[in-house]
N, C-alpha and C positions, 0 to 999 in steps of 0.2 A: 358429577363431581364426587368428588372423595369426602370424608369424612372431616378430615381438617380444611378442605375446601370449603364445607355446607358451614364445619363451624364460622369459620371468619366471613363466613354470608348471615350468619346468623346471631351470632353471640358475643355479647358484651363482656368482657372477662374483666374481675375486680383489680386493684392497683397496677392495670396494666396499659402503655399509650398505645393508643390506638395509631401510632403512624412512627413506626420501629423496625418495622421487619420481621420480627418476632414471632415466629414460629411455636404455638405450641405441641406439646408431646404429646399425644394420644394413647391413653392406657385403655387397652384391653380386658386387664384385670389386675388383682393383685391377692396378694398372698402372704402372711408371715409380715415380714421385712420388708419387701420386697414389691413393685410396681411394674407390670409387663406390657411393653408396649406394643405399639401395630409394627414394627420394624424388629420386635424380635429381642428387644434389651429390655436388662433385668437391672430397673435404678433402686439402689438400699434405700432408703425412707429414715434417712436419720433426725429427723424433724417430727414427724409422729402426724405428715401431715396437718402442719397449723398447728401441730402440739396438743391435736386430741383423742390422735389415736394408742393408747394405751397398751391394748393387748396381742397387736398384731390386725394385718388384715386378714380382711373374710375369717374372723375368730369362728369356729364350728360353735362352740358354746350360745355366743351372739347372735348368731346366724338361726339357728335353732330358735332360740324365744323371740324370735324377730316372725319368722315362717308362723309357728304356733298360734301368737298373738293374730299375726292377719287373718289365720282363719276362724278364731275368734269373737274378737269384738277389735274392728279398726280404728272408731273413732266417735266419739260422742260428745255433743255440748257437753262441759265441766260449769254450769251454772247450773244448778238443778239438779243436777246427776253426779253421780263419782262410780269407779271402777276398780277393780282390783289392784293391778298396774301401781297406780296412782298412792294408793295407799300404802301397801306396801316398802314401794319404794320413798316416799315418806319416812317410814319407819325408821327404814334402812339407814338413811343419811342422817337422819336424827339419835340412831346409836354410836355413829360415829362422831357427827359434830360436838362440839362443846355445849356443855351440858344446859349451858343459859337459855341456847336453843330451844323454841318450843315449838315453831309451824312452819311449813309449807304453804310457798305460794309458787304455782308456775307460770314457766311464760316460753318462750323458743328458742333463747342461744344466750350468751354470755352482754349482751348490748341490753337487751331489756330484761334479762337479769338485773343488771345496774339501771335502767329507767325505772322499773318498778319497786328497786329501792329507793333511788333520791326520790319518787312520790310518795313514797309510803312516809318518809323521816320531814318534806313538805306537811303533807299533810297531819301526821300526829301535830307536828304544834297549830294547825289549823284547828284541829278538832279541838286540841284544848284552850282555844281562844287565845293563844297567843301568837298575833303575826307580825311580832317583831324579829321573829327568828326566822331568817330567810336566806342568809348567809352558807353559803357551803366554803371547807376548807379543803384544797386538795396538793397533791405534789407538782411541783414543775415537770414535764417529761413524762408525766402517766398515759395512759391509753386504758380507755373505759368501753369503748366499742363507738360506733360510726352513727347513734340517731341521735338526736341534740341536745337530751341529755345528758347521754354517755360524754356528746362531745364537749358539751359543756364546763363539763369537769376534767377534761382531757386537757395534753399539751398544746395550745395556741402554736401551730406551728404550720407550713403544706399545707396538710390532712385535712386542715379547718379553717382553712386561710379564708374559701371565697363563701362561707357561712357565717363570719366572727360577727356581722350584724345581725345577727339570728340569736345568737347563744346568751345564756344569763351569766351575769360576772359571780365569777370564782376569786375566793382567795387564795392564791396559789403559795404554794411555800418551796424553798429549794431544798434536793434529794439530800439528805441528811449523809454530809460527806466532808474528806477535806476538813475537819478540824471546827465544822459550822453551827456544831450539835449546841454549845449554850446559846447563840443570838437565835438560833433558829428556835429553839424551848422557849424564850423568851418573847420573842414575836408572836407564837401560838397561845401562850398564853394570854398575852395582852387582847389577842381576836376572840378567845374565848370568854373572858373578863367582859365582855363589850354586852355580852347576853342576847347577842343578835345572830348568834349563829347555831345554824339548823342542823349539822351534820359534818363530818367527817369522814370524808371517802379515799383509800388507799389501796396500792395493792401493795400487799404485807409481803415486806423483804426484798422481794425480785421487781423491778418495774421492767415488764418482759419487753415491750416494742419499744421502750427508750434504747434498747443494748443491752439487755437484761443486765440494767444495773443494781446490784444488790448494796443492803446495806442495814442496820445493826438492828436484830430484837428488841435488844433491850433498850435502844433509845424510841422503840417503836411504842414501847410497853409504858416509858414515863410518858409520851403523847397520849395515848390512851387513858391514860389516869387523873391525868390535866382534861382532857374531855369530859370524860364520866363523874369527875368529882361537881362541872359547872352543867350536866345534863345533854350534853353536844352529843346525838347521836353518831355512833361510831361503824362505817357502812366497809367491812372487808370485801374488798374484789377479786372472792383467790377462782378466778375463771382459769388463769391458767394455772395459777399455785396448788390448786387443789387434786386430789389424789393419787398423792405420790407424788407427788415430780421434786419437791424439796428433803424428802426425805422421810415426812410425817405425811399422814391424811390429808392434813391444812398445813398451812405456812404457821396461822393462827396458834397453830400447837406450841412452838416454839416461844408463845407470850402469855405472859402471866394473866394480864387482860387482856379478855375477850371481849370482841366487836360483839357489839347488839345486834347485827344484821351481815348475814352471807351473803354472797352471792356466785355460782357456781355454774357454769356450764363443760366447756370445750369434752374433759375428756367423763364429764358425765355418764354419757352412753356409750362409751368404749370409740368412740369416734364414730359410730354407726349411723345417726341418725340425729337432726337438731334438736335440743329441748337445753331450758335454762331452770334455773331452780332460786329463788331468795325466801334463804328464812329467816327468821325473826325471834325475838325473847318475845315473853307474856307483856312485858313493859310496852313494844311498841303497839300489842294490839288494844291495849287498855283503852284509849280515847276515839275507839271504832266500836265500842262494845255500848251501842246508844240504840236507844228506839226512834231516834231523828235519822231519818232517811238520808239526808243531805251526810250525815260523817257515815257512808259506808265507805269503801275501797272501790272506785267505778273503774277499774283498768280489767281486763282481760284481753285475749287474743282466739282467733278460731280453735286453733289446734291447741289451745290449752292443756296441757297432761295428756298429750296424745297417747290412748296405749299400748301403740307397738314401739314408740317412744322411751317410753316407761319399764314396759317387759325391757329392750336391749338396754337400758341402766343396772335394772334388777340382774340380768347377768351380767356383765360388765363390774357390779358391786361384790357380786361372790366370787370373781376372779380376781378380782383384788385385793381380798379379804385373806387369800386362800394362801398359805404357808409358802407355796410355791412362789408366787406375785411377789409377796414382803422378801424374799429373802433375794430375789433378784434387784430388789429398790435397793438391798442394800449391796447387792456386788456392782451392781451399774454407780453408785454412789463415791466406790472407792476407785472403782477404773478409771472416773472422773477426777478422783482428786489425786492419783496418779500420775495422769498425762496432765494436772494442770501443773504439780510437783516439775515433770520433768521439758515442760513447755516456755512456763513461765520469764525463765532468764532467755528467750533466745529474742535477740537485738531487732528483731522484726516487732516483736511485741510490744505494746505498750501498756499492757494490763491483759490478766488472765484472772478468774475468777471461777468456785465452783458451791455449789449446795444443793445437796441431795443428787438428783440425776441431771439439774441442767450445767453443765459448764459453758463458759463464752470467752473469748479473746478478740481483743483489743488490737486492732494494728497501728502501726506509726504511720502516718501518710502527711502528706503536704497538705491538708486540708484539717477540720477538724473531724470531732467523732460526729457522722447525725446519721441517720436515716438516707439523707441523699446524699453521701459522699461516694465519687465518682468510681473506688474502686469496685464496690459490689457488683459494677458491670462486668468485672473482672471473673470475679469469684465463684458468682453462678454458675455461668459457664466452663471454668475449669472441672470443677465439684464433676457436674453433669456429664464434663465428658470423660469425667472417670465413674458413671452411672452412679454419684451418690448423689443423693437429694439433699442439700445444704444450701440455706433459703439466707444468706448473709442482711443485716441488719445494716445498709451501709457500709462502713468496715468494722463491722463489729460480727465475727463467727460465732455460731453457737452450735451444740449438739443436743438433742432432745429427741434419743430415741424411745423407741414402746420397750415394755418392759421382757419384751423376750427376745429381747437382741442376746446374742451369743460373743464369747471374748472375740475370736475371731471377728467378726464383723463390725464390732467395735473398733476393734484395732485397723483395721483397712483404713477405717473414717482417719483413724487419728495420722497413720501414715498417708494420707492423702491434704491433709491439714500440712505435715510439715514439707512434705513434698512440694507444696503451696509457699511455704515460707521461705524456701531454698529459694524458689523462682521469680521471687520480689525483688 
């Protein structure tokens, strides 16, 4: 058998039916931009793969502290032990977060990043004997990651359809839009008033898997103030918002108040390798700081703060960091709001949107906007067989390339977008 034979003998691949036809691509390698397959095509990567690869494939930098680290130290219990790696990179993300920030805790992707937050903002008011507060408040149409948790606080929708008797009830609010913003302040506040409620989880500005629907700081910033003024821990989910992709570091940047609790994965490591990150203010470790056994923090995971993990972040963070990185957030930022400029009016569209490096569009179809509407069957495949990797959201486009895309190659994407729009 061949390679793609052994796979479909072998392997389960994520949101995809098992009884389609469906063909997957077999990459060989990749590089830059770019993803080389067993047939000899070269597909641009304008998605940044899942939106975490950052700096390009097979980055030499990445690659480098990845090799070093395995030879090493590859991996050790993080209960008892700690590591260079680990601290460091620590450090790191703490001179960039907002300043409220004061620790690290790890865990392995952007899903229990957000489980080891809703436990952590659970358990603070356990520990300080209050378990009235049990209540979490979150958006309609969010996606928090896939364990029950995450899903819990996610959009009720598909995704979560045939677990909804598993999941704990959320209060769900709708995406601050449409003119909604005083019933919607109003509603939240009444939930917060109630004194029952434990936490507040959001992904700031962008909700990426809904259609990367965006929408206003500042009405993000009076939520957060209405929170924090009644003690409602406040849990930012910038897993994809974070570094870079909006324009700043965090999404967070862009708000006057800051969340008590981050939570960070995707392009952490440069897209190299899994690891998740949630830190916290000194506020929420206050009612953990006991000689009673029973209020420590009982979650970890094997691969805790793994350190070749850790090493490809720590590069990954100085390529970031680095004059070259920021000043391309900002050319990719305006190329975007460019083609959203000159996109916008064309009669195919029904909404175009951009901030920082992601931009998305909205198509008109017989159907409404979701996740399964029927054109994305369309769209993949066209994308693909013009070799650009464009992972459509239902009908909703987005681009989120790494940050060393070149104009040219940018521009391909975008003319292969309206070359798309002509054929509707």
């Amino acid at each position: 058998m061949n390679w793609l034979e052994r796979d479909s003998a072998s392997i389960w691949h994520p949101f995809t039916q098992l009884v389609n036809g469906f063909e997957h691509i077999m990459v060989e390698k990749a590089e830059g931009m770019y993803l080389h397959t067993s047939d000899g095509r070269k597909i641009m990567d304008a998605i940044s793969s899942w939106w975490v690869n950052l700096h390009g494939h097979s980055n030499p930098k990445i690659a480098e502290a990845v090799a070093n680290q395995a030879q090493n130290l590859e991996h050790v219990i993080f209960a008892g032990f700690t590591h260079a790696p680990a601290i460091e990179l620590a450090e790191k993300l703490l001179s960039i977060l907002p300043k409220n920030q004061s620790k690290i805790f790890y865990s392995d992707n952007g899903s229990t990043a957000n489980e080891v937050a809703l436990k952590m903002a659970f358990q603070y008011w356990y520990n300080k004997g209050n378990e009235e507060r049990k209540k979490v408040i979150a958006f309609e149409g969010a996606y928090h990651g896939d364990t029950f948790g995450a899903m819990s606080v996610g959009d009720r929708g598909p995704f979560s359809a045939p677990f909804s008797p598993f999941l704990f009830d959320v209060e769900f609010l709708p995406m601050p839009e449409n003119g909604n913003e005083d019933e919607l302040l109003q509603k939240f506040y009444q939930l917060v008033e109630s004194g029952k409620v434990a936490a507040f989880i959001f992904e700031p500005l962008v909700l990426g898997s809904a259609g990367m629907k965006m929408y206003d700081a500042k009405f993000l910033d009076k939520l957060l103030k209405v929170a924090q003024d009644k003690e409602v821990i406040c849990i930012a989910d910038e897993v994809f918002t974070g570094f870079g992709r909006t324009g700043k570091h965090f999404a967070s940047d862009y708000l006057e108040n800051k969340p008590d609790i981050f939570c960070l994965s995707k392009g952490l490591t440069g897209g190299t390798m899994a690891l998740g990150v949630t830190s916290c203010t000194d506020k929420i470790m206050e009612p953990y700081k006991s000689t009673d056994i029973m209020k420590t923090f009982f979650h970890g995971h094997s691969f805790t703060a793994n350190p070749i993990a850790c090493a490809a972040s720590i590069a990954s963070f100085e390529l970031l960091i680095a004059e070259k990185t920021q000043t391309q957030i900002v050319r990719i930022s305006q190329w975007q709001k460019e083609f959203h400029n000159r996109i916008s009016s064309h009669p195919k569209v029904l909404n175009s949107r951009v901030l920082g490096t992601i931009f998305a569009l909205e198509l008109k179809t017989d159907s409404d906007t979701s996740y399964v509407n029927e054109v994305r069957h369309k769209l993949y495949p066209f994308f693909l067989e013009r070799d650009i990797l464009l992972r459509p959201l239902g009908n909703v486009i987005y681009i989120l390339p790494p940050y060393i895309i070149k104009k040219e190659e940018i521009e391909k994407v975008y003319e292969a977008v309206e070359e798309m729009l002509e054929s509707l």
